[in-house]
N, C-alpha and C positions, 0 to 999 in steps of 0.2 A: 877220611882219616887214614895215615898210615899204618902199615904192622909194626911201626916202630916206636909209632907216637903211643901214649898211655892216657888214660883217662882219668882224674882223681879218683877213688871210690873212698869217698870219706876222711871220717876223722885218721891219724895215725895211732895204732894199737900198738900197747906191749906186750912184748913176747912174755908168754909164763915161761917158768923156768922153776925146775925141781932140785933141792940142794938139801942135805940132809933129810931127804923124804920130807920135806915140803912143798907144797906146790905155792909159790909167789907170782905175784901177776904180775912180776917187770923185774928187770935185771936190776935196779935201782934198789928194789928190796931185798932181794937178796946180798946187795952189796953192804944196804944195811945192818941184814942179819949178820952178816961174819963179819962187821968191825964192832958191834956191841958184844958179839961172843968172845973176840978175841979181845975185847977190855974185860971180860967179863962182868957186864954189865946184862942183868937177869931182866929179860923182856918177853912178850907173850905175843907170837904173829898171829892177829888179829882173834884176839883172846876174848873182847867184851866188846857185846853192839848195846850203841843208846838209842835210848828213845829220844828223840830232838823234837818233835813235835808229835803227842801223842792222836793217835784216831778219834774222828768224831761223827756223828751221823747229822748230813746235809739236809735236812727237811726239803728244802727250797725246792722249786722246779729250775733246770737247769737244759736250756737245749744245747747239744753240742754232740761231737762225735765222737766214737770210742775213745779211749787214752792214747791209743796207737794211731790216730789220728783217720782210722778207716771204720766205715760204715755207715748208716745212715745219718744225717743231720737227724736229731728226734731228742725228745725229755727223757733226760738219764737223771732226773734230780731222785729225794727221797732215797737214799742212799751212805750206807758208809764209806766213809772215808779212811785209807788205811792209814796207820803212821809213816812219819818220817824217819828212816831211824839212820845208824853212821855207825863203821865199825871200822873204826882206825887201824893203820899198820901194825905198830907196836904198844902196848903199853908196858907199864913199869911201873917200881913205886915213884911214885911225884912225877911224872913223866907220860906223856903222849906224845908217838912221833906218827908222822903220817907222811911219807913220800911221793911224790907228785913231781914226776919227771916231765909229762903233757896233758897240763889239766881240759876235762874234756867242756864242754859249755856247761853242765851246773853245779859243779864240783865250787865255783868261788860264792855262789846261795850256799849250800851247803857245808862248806868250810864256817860262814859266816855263823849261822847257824850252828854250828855243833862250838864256834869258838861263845855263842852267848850262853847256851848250855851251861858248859864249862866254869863260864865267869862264875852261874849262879850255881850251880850245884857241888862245884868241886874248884875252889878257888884257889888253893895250894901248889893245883896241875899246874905242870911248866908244856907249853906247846911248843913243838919242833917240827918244821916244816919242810925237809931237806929236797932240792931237787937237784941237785949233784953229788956226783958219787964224793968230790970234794966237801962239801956244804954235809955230806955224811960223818963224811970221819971230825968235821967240828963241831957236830953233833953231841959224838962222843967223847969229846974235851971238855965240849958245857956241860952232861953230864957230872963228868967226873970232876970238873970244877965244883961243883956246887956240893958232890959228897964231901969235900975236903971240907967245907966253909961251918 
C-alpha cells in the first residue's frame, strides 16, 4: 500500500463541539441548539435518560464471550443483565428532538425502541428527528406551529 493511499478505520465520528459551555457531540446539535434558543423555544440538552428496557437477572446458562467480544468462549450465564436506557438530545415541553446526522449500526433498534417507550408511556410527546441542519430549523416551525394551534 502507498503513503498516499488510506485505509478506512471505521465508522465516521462527530466532532464534539463546545458552544455556550456545552459540550455537544456533533455540529448538528449544536446547530440545533442556537435555532430553538433563537426561537426561544425552552429545551434541555440531554436533560432526562429512559429507561427503554429495564434490567433483569439471566438465570440461564449461556456460553459466549465477553460483550466486547474477547476472551474466552465459556458460561457467562446466571448473571444481570443491565438496562437499556436512551437519553435524547433535547427535550421540551410536548417535544423530543434527537439529531442523527450518521446513525451508527444500533441507533435504528434503539430509536425503535425508545419510539415504543414513548407510544406507551407518554403519548402526547411529538418526536423530532432532524438530520439536517435544514430538517433543524423545520423543526422549529413545527414547534412553533403547533404552540399557536
Amino acid at each position: 500500500m502507498s503513503r498516499t493511499s488510506r485505509r478506512k478505520r471505521g465508522p465516521v465520528r462527530a466532532k464534539k463541539v463546545i458552544h455556550d459551555g456545552i459540550k455537544f457531540a456533533s455540529g448538528l446539535e449544536k446547530h440545533m441548539y442556537i435555532v430553538l434558543k433563537e426561537a426561544k423555544i425552552k429545551a434541555k440538552y440531554e436533560g432526562q435518560t429512559f429507561e427503554i428496557v429495564p434490567s433483569f437477572s439471566f438465570n440461564n446458562k449461556s456460553y459466549e464471550r465477553q460483550a466486547n467480544s474477547k476472551g474466552e468462549y465459556r458460561e457467562r450465564g446466571g448473571k444481570k443483565v443491565r438496562a437499556i436506557t436512551y437519553t435524547p438530545d433535547f427535550i421540551g415541553r410536548g417535544f423530543i428532538i434527537e439529531c442523527k446526522g450518521r446513525p451508527n449500526e444500533s441507533f435504528p433498534l434503539r430509536w425503535k425502541l425508545f419510539k415504543k417507550y414513548i407510544s406507551t408511556h407518554h403519548p402526547d410527546v411529538v418526536l423530532y428527528k432532524p438530520q439536517t441542519k435544514k430538517e433543524c430549523e423545520e423543526t422549529v416551525s413545527l414547534i412553533l406551529g403547533r404552540k399557536k394551534t
